[in-house]
TORKOL-4160 file (C-alpha; in steps of 0.2 Angstrom, whole numbers, padded with zeros to 4 digits, m for minus):
262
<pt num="1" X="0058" Y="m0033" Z="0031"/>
<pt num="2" X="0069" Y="m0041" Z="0046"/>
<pt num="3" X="0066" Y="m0057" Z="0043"/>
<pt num="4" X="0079" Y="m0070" Z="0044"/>
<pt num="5" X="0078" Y="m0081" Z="0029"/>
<pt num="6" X="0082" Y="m0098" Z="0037"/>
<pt num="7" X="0064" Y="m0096" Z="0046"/>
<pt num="8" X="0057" Y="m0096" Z="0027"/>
<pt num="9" X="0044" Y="m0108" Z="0027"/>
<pt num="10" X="0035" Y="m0109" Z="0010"/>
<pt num="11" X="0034" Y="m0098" Z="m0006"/>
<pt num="12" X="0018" Y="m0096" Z="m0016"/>
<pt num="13" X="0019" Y="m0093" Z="m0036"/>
<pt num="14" X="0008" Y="m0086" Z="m0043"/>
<pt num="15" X="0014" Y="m0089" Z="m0061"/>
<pt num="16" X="0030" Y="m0091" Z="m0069"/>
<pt num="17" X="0034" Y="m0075" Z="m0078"/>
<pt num="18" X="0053" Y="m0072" Z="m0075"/>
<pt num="19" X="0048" Y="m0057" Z="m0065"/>
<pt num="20" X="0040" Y="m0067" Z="m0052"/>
<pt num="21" X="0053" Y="m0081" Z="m0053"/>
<pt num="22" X="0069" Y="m0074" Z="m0054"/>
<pt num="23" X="0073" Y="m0071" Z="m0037"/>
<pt num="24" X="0068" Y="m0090" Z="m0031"/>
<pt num="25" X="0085" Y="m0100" Z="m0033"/>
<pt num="26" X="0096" Y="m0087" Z="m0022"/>
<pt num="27" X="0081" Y="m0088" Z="m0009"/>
<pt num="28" X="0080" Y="m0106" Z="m0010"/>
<pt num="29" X="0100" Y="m0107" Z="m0006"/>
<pt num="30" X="0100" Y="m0092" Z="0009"/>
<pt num="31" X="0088" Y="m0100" Z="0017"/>
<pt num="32" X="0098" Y="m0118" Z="0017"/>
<pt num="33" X="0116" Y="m0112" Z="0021"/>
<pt num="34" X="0112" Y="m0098" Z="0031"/>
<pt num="35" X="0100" Y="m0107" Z="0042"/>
<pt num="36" X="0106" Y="m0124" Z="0041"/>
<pt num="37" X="0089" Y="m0130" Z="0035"/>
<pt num="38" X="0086" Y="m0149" Z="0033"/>
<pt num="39" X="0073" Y="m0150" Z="0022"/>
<pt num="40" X="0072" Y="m0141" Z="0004"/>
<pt num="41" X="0060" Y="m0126" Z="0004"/>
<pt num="42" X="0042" Y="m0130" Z="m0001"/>
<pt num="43" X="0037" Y="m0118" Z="m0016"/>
<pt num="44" X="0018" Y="m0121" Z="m0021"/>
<pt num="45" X="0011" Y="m0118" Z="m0037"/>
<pt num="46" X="0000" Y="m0122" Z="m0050"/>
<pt num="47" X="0003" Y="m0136" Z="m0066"/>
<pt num="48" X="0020" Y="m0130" Z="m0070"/>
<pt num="49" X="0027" Y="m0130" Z="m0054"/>
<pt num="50" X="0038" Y="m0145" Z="m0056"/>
<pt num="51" X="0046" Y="m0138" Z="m0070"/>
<pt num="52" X="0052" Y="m0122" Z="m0061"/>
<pt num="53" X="0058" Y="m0129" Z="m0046"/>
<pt num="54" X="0065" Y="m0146" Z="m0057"/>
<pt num="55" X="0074" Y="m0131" Z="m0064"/>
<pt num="56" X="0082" Y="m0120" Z="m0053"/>
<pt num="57" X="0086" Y="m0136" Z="m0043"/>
<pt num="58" X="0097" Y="m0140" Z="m0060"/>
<pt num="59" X="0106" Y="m0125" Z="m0061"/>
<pt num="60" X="0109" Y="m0127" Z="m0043"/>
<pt num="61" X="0115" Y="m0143" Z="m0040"/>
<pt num="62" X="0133" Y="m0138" Z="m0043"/>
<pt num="63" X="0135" Y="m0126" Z="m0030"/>
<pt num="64" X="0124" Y="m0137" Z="m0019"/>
<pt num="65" X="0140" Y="m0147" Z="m0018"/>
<pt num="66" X="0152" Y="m0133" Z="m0018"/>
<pt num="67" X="0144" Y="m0127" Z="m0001"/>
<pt num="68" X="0143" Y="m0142" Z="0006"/>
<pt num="69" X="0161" Y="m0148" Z="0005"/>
<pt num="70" X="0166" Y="m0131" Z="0010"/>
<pt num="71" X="0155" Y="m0128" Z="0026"/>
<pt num="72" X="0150" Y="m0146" Z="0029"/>
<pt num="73" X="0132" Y="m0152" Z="0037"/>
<pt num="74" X="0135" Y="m0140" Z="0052"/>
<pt num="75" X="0131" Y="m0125" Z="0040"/>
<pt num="76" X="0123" Y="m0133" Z="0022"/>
<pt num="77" X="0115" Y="m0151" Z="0025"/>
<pt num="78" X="0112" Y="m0158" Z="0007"/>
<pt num="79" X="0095" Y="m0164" Z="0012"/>
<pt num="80" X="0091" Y="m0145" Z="0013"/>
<pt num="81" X="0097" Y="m0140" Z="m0001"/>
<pt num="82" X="0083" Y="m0132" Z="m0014"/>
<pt num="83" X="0068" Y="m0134" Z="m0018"/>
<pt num="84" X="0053" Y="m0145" Z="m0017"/>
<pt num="85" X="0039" Y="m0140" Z="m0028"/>
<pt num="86" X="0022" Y="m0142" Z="m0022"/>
<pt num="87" X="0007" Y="m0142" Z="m0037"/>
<pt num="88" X="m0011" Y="m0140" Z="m0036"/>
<pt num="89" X="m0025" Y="m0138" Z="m0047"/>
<pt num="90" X="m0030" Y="m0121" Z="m0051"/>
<pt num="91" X="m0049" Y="m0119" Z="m0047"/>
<pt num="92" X="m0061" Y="m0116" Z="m0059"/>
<pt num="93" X="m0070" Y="m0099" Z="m0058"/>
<pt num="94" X="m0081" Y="m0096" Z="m0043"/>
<pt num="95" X="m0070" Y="m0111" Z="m0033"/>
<pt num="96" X="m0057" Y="m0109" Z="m0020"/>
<pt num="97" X="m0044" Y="m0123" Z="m0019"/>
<pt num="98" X="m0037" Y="m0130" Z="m0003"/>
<pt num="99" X="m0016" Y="m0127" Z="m0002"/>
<pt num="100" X="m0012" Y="m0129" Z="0016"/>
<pt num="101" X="m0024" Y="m0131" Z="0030"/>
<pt num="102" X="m0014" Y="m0133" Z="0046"/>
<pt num="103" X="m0023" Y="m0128" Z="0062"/>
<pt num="104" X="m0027" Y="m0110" Z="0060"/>
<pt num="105" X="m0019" Y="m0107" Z="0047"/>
<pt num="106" X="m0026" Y="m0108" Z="0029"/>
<pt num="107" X="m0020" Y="m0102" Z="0012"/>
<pt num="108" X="m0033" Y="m0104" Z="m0003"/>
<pt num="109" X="m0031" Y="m0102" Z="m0020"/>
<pt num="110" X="m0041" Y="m0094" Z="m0033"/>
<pt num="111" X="m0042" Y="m0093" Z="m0053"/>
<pt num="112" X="m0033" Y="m0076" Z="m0057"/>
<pt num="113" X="m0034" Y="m0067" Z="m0079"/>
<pt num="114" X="m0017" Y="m0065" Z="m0085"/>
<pt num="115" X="m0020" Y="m0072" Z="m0102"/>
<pt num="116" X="m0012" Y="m0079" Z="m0112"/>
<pt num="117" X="m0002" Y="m0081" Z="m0096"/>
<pt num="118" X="m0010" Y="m0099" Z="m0090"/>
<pt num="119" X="m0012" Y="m0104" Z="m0077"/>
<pt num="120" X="m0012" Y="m0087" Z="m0066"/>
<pt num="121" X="m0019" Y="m0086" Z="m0047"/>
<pt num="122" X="m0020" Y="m0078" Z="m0035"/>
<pt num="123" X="m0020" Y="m0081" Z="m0015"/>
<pt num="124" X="m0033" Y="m0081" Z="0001"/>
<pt num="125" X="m0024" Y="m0083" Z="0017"/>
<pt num="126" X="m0033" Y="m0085" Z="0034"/>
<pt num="127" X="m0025" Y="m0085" Z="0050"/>
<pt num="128" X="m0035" Y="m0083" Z="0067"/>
<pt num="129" X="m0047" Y="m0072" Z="0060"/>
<pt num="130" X="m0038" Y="m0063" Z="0051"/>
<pt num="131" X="m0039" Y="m0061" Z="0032"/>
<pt num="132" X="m0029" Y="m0056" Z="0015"/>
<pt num="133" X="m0031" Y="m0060" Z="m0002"/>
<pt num="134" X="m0015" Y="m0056" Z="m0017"/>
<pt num="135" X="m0020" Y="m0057" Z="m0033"/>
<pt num="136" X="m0007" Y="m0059" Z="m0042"/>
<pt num="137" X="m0005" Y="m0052" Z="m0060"/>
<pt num="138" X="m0024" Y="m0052" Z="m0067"/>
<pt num="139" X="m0036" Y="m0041" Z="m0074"/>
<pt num="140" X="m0051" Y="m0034" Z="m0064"/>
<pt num="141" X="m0061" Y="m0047" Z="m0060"/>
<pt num="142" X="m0076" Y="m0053" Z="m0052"/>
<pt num="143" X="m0068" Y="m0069" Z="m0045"/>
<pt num="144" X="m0058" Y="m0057" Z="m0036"/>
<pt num="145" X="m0070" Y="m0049" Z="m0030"/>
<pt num="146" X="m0079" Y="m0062" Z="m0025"/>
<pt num="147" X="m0065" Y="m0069" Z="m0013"/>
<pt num="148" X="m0060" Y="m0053" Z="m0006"/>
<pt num="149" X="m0076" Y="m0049" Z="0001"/>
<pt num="150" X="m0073" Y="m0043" Z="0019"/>
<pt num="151" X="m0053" Y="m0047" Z="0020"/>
<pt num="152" X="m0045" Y="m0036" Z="0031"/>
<pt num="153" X="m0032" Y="m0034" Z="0017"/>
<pt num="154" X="m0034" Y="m0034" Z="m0002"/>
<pt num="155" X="m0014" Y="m0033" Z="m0009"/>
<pt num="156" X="m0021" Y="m0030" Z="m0029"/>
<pt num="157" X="m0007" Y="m0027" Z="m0044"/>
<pt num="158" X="m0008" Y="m0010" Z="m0052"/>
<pt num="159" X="m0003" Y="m0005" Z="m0069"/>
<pt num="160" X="m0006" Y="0015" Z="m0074"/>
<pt num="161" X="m0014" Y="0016" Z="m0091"/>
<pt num="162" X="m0012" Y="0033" Z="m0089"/>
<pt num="163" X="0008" Y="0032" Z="m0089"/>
<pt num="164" X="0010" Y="0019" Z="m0098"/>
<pt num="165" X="0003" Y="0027" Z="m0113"/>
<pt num="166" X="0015" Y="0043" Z="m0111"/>
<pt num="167" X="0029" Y="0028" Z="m0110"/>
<pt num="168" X="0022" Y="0022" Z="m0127"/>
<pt num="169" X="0018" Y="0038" Z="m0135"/>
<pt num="170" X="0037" Y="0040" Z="m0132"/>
<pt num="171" X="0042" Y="0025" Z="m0140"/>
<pt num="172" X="0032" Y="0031" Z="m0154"/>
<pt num="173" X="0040" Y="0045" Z="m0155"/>
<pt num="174" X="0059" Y="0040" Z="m0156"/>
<pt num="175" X="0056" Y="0024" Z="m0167"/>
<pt num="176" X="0058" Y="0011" Z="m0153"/>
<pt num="177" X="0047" Y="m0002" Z="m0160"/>
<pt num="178" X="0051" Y="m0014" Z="m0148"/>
<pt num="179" X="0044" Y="m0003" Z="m0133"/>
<pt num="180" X="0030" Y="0003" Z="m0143"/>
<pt num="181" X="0025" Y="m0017" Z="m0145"/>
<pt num="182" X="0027" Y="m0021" Z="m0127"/>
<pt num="183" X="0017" Y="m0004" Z="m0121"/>
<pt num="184" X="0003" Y="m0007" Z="m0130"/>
<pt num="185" X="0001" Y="m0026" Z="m0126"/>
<pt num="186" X="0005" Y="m0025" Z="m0109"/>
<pt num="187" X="m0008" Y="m0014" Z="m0106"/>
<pt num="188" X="m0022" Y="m0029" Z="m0110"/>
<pt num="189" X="m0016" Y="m0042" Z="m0095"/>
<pt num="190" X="m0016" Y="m0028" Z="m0080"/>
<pt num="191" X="m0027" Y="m0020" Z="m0069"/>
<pt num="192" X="m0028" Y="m0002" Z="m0067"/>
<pt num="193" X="m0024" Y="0007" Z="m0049"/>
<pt num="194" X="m0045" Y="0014" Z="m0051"/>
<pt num="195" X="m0050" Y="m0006" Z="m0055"/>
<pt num="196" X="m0042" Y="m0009" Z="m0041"/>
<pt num="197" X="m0048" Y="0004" Z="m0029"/>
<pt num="198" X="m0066" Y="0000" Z="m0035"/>
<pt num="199" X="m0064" Y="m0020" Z="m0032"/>
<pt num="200" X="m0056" Y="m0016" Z="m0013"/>
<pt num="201" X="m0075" Y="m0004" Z="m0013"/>
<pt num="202" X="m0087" Y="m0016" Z="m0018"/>
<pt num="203" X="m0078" Y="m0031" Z="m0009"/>
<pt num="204" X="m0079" Y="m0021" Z="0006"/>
<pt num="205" X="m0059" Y="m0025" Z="0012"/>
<pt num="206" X="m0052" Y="m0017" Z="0026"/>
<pt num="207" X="m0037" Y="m0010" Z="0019"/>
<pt num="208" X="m0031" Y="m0010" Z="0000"/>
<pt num="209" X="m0011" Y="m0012" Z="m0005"/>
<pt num="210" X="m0006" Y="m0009" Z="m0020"/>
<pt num="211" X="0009" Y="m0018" Z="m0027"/>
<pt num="212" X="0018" Y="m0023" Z="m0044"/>
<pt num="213" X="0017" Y="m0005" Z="m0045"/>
<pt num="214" X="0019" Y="m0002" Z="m0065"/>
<pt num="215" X="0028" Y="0009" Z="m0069"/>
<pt num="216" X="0041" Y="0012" Z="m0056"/>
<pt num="217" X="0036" Y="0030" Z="m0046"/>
<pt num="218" X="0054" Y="0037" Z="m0043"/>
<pt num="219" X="0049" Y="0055" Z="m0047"/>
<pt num="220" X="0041" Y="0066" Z="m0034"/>
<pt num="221" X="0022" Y="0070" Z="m0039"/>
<pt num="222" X="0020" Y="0054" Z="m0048"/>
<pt num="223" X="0010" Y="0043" Z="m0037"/>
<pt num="224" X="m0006" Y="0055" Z="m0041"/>
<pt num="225" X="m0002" Y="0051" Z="m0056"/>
<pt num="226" X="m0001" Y="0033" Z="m0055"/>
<pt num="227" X="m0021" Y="0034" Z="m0044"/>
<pt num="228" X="m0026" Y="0044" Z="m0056"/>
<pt num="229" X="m0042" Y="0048" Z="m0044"/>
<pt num="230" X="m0041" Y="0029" Z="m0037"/>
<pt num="231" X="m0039" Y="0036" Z="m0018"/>
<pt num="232" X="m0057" Y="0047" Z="m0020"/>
<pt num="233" X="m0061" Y="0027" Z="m0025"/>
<pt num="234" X="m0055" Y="0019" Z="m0010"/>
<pt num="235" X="m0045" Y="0030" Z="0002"/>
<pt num="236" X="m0037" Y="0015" Z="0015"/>
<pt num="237" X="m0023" Y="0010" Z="0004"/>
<pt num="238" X="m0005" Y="0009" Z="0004"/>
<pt num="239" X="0007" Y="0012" Z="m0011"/>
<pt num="240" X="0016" Y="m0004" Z="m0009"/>
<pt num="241" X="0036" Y="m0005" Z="m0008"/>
<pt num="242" X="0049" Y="m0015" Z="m0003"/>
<pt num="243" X="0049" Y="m0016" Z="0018"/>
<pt num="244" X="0032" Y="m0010" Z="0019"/>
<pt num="245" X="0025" Y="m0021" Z="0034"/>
<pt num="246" X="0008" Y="m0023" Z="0041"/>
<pt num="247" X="0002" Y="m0033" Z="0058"/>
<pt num="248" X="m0015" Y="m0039" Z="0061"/>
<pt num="249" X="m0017" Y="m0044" Z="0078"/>
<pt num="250" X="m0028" Y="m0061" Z="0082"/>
<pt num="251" X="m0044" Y="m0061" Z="0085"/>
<pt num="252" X="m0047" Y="m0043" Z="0082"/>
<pt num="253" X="m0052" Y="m0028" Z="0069"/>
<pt num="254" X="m0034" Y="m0019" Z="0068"/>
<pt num="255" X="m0022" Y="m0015" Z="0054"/>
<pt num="256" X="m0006" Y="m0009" Z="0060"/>
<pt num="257" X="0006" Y="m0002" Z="0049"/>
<pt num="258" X="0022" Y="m0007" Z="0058"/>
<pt num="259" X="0035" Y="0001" Z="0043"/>
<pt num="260" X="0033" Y="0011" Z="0027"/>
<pt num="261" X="0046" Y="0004" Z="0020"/>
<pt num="262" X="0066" Y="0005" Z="0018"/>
């Protein structure tokens, strides 16, 4: 997306599934050696948070030194080196609960369903009266809902029943039991692309981006496929991918797409 790593100032979990954890230990260390960081990177999360973070900063700790007595403090200062969890109590439904609230900016969170994934939540983020709400991995849900009323931006997961069945039907097929499990269960723990579009409706967002796009679309044609009639639901979204970029400008109504992505 252009940004430089070592102006990283904080990560938000929203649960610890590998697939949303697996990238934090190389981000932790970029941002330290390659912008000579002094203080380890704030990564926020709910009860379990210490954990993660005790961690990665385990399986680190070797290389913390490595770098160090290579490069020195001019380049990898061990008191920046990795990272320093930040926990907070997820809010019971119908609550917000405060994470950082410094000056303008404010970052909320909020009770997210990815049972029997627990705790799960998702994020509010106000800036200068601007808005965006992520969800993090949930089902639809009126919490949700509730929170993203009127945000400029809704960033929702979206899982494709639809194409995850054909995945599962496959499975069936061949005898991969092990696919068959997962594509049946993971189907109960995700919201659709149409739940999605009708949330970003009825909370009346500006603009709706879908990510955790599941399944991957990599075949041309397939992203009607993936809607499956969710842009007749809500026709302002983006189909999320790595680089895509929006700006929203202070104090005003606009939602620049500054890149569609890499």
């Amino acid at each position: 997306m252009g940004f430089q790593p070592g102006t990283l100032e904080a990560v938000f979990l929203t649960h610890f599934h590998s697939d949303h954890v697996d990238g934090l230990g190389e981000t932790g260390t970029i941002r330290w050696a390659g912008g000579d960081n002094t203080k380890p990177l704030p990564v926020y999360g709910p009860k379990g948070i210490k954990k993660v973070v005790r961690g990665f900063n385990l399986a680190y700790s070797q290389d913390f030194t490595y770098r160090h007595d290579h490069h020195g403090d001019t380049v990898a200062p061990l008191s920046g080196a990795g990272l320093k969890a930040m926990q907070f109590n997820k809010p019971p439904i119908g609550e917000l609960t405060a994470v950082i609230s410094d000056g303008q900016l404010k970052v909320e969170a909020l009770a997210a369903d990815h049972a029997p994934v627990e705790p799960a939540v998702g994020y509010r983020f106000s800036y200068k009266g601007r808005s965006l709400l992520i969800t993090g991995d949930t089902v639809k849900s009126a919490n949700i809902e509730k929170f993203a009323t009127g945000v400029d931006v809704l960033v929702h997961e979206g899982l494709a029943p639809n194409l995850v069945n054909m995945m599962h039907d496959a499975a069936v097929e061949t005898g991969n039991q092990i696919m068959a499990k997962i594509t049946h269960d993971v189907l109960d723990y995700h919201a659709s692309p149409v739940e999605a579009a009708e949330t970003a409706r009825d909370a009346g967002v500006g603009h709706l981006i879908y990510y955790h796009i599941v399944p991957p679309l990599i075949i041309p044609g397939q992203e009607l496929l993936y809607l499956n009639g969710a842009q007749d639901i809500f026709p302002n979204y983006t189909l999320g991918q790595d680089g895509v970029l929006f700006s929203l400008p202070a104090n005003s109504d606009e939602i620049v797409k500054v890149s569609d992505g890499l």
